[in-house]
C-alpha positions in Angstrom: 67.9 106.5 113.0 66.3 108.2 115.9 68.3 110.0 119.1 67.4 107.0 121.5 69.3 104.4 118.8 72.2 107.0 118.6 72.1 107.3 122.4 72.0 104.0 122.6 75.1 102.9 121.0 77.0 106.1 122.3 76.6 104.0 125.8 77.6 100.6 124.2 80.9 102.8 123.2 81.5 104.4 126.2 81.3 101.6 128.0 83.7 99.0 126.1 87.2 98.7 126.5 88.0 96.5 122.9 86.5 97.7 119.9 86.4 96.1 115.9 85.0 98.4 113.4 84.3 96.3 110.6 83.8 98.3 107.0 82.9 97.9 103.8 82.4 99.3 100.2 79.6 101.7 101.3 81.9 103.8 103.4 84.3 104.5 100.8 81.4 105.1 98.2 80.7 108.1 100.2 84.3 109.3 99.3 83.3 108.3 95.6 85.2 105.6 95.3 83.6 103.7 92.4 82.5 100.2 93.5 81.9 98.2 90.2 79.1 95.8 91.1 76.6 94.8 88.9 75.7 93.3 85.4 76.5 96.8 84.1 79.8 97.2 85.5 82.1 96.4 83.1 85.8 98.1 81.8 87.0 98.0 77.9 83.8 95.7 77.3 84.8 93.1 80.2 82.7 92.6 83.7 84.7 94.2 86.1 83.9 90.7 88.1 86.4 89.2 85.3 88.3 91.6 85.2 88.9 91.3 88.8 89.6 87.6 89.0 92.4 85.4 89.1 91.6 83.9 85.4 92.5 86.7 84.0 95.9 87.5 86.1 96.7 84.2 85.1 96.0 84.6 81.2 97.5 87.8 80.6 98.8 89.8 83.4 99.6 93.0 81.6 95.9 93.4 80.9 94.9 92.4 84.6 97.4 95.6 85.5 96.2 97.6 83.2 92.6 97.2 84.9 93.6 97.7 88.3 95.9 100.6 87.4 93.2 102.4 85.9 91.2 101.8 89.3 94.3 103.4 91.2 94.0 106.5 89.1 90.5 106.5 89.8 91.5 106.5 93.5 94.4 108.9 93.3 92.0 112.0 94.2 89.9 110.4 96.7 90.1 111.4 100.2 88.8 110.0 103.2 85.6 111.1 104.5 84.4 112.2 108.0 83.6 108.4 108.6 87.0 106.8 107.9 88.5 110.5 109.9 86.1 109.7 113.4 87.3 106.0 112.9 91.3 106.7 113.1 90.4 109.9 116.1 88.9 107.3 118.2 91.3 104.8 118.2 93.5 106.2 121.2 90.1 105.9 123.2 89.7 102.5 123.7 92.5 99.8 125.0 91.9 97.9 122.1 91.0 99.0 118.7 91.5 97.5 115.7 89.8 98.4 112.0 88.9 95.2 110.1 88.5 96.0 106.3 87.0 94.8 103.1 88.3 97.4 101.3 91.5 97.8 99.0 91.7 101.5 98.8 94.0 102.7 101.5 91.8 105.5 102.7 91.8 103.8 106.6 95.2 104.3 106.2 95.0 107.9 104.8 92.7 109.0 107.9 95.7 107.9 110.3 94.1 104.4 111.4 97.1 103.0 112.5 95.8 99.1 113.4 94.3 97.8 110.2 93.7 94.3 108.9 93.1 94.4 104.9 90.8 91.4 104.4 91.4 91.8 100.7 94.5 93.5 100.2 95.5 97.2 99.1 95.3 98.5 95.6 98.7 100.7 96.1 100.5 97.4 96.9 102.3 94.8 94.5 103.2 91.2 95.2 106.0 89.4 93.6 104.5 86.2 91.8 107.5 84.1 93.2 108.6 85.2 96.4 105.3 86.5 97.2 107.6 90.0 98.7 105.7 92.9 99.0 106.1 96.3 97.4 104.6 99.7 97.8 103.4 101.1 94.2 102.3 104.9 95.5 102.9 106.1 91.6 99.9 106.2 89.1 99.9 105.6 86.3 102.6 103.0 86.6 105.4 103.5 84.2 105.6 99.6 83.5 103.2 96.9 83.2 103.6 95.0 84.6 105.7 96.6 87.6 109.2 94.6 88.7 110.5 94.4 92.2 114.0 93.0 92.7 116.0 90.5 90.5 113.1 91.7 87.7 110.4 89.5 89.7 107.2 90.3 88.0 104.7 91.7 90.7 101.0 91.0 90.5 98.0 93.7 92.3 98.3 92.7 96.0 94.5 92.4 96.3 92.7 89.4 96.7 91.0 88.4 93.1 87.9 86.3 92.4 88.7 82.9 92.7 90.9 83.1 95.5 91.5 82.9 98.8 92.1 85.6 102.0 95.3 86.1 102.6 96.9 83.1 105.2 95.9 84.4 108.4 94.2 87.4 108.1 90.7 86.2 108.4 91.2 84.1 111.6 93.5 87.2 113.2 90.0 88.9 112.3 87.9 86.4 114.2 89.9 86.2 117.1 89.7 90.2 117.3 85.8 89.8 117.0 85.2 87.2 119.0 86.9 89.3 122.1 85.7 92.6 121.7 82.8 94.3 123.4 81.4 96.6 120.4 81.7 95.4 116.6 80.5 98.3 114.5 79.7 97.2 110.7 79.6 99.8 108.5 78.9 99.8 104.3 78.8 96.5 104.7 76.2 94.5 102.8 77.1 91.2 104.1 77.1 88.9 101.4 81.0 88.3 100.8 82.4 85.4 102.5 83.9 84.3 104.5 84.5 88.5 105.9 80.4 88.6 106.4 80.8 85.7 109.5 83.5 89.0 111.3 79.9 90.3 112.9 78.8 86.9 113.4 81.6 86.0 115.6 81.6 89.5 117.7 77.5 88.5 118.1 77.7 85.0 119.3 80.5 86.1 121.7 77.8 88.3 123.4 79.8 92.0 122.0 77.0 94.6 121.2 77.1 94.9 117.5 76.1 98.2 116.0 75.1 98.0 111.9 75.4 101.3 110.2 74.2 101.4 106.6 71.6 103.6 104.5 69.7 100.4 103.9 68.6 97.3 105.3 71.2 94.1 104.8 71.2 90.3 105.2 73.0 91.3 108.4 70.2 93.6 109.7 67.9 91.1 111.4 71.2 89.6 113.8 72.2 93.0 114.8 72.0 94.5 118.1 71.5 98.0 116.7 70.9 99.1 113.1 71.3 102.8 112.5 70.2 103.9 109.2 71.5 106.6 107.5 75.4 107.7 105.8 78.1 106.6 107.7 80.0 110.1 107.1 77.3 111.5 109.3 76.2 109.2 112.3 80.0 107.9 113.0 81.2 111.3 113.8 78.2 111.3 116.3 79.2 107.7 117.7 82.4 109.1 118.6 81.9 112.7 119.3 
């Protein structure tokens, strides 16, 4: 990244009025928040892909809790980092600022971003399999497996698993948001989950700057209006400051 990209897209900021920060893993990786990708990732012998999927909450939901309840404890320690802390501090600045997330951790929330949409759910949230009623789970380990919510209504993770769909809604309140904002930053984000990769798409084609930061290059690089290279904990900061 050099100072006339950063300069750059300090004026792109200071001159919109609706904003859509759009994250991914990478920015919580930088809070060590493991990510579990690739052939090697596995848990108890199983890829963490299967162990993540709706197979196996379907087959044997203990053992599905029992995986994701080992990623919460993994997560209890974790804080947010300067990134996800300039992210919620800017918010007031803009008339319209929302946070549009791949990420199941909570640590937006943690920072004090107050308008959030969880593409893919939160890890310290059950769902009940029936009524589909919502529950905060803050405790880790959880006492049960699986946890109950009312009337004894088994609850499952409320994240969204391989082999499923986004939540109803969320993805097209997401696209909406993009398509009217002026600046779209996309940060950790690799780009190759869909349908969340088409969020920058829509912000692009809708003629909002759109401002990549990542350490590396991504199949999003090439359609961005600026790509600043580098860790997101320490060019955000400088976006906003």
């Amino acid at each position: 990244m050099t100072d006339d990209q950063l300069q750059q897209a300090r004026q792109y900021l200071a001159a919109a009025r609706r904003v859509v920060v759009f994250t991914g893993a990478g920015i919580s990786a930088e809070s060590g928040v493991p990510t579990f990708r690739g052939k090697d990732a596995t848990w108890k012998g199983m890829p963490a892909a299967v162990a993540s999927s709706i197979g196996l909450l379907e087959q044997d939901l203990t053992t599905a809790w029992e995986w994701f309840d080992y990623r919460r404890t993994l997560l209890k320690t974790v804080v947010p980092n300067p990134a996800h802390i300039a992210v919620a501090q800017a918010e007031t600045r803009f008339e319209d600022f929302l946070v549009v997330t791949q990420n199941v951790d909570g640590l937006h929330q943690k920072a004090g971003s107050q308008r959030i949409i969880e593409l893919h759910g939160n890890i310290w949230r059950g769902r009940g399999l029936r009524t589909g009623k919502r529950y905060p789970l803050p405790e880790t380990p959880l006492p049960t497996l699986p946890p109950r919510g009312d009337h004894d209504e088994p609850l499952r993770p409320d994240v969204v698993l391989f082999g499923e769909m986004l939540p109803a809604g969320a993805f097209e309140e997401a696209e909406i948001a993009a398509s009217r904002c002026d600046v779209c930053l996309v940060i950790g984000t690799s780009g190759v989950v869909y349908p969340a990769a088409l969020i920058p798409f829509a912000a692009r084609d809708a003629g909002a700057a759109v401002i990549e930061v990542n350490p590396e290059s991504t199949d999003l690089t090439p359609h961005m209006t600026l790509s600043l290279r580098g860790r997101a904990g320490d060019i955000v900061p400088r976006l906003f400051g």
